[in-house]
N, C-alpha and C positions, 0 to 999 in steps of 0.2 A: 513597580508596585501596583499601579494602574490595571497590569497583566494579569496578578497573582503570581508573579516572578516561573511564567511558564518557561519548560527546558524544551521546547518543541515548536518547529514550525505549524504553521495551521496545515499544510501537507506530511506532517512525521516525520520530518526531519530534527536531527539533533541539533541545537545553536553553541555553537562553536564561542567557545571564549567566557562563560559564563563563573567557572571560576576563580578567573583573573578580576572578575567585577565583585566578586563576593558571594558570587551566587552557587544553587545547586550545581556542578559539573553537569553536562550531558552524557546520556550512556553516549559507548562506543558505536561509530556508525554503523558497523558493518556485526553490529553485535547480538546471533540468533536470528537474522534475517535471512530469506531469499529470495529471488523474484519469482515469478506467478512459472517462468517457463522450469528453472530448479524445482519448485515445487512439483511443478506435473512428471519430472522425468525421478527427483530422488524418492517421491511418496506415492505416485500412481495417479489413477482415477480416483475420483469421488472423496479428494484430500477434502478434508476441513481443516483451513488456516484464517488466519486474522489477520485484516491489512495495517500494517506498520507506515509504512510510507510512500510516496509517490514521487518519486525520485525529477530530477529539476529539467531534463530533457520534457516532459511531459506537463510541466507546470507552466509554459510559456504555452500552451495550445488552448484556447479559451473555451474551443467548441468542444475540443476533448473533455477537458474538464467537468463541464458543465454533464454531458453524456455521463461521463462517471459517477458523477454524484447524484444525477436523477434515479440512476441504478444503483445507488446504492453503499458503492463501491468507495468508500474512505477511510483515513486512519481510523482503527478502534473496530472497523466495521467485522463482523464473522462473517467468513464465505466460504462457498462448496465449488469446487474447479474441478472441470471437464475438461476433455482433450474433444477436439472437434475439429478434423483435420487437423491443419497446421497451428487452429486458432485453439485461444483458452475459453472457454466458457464458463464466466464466473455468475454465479447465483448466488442473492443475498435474499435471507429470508425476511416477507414482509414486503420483499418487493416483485411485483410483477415482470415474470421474465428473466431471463438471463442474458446480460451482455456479451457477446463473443470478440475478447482481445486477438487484435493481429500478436503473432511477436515482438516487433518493432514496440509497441505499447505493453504485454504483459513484460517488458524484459525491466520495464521501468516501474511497474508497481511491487513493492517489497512486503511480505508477508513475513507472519511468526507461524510454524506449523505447528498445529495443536497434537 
């Protein structure tokens, strides 16, 4: 109650178990999501998607993190993704610059494609 009985990690993740307690269900994990590298190969250049979540490989890196979110780049957030070489190049408007994800790390951020 404390919460507002949130269905979501603070990274957009679904919380598992929620209706065995009473609560709303979580969507499906894997439900309308893809990660940033699907994205760039199933919708192209110059996709506009929305970050969904930041999957749990990625959540134990603190420096990462913190990089993510000064750019920008979190659940809720609208973003514009480039192919730049191997890397993603995500831009979030409002913020200066774009961050250029290795693979390794776009394979872990999960998007909704608009």
């Amino acid at each position: 109650e404390m919460l507002d009985h949130p269905t979501e990690s603070p990274y957009g993740n679904p919380i598992p178990g929620l209706a065995a307690l009473g609560g709303q269900p979580a969507r499906p994990f894997a439900d309308g999501v893809v990660n940033l590298l699907d994205a760039m190969t199933g919708y192209g250049p110059n996709s506009k998607v929305t970050v969904s979540r930041l999957a749990e490989p990625i959540q134990v890196e603190p420096e990462l993190l913190l990089q993510l979110d000064e750019g920008g780049i979190r659940p809720g957030a609208a973003v514009s993704l480039e192919r730049v070489g191997e890397y993603i190049s995500v831009r979030v408007p409002g913020f200066e610059g774009a961050l250029e994800l290795p693979p390794e790390v776009a394979a872990h951020v999960f998007v909704h494609v608009a």
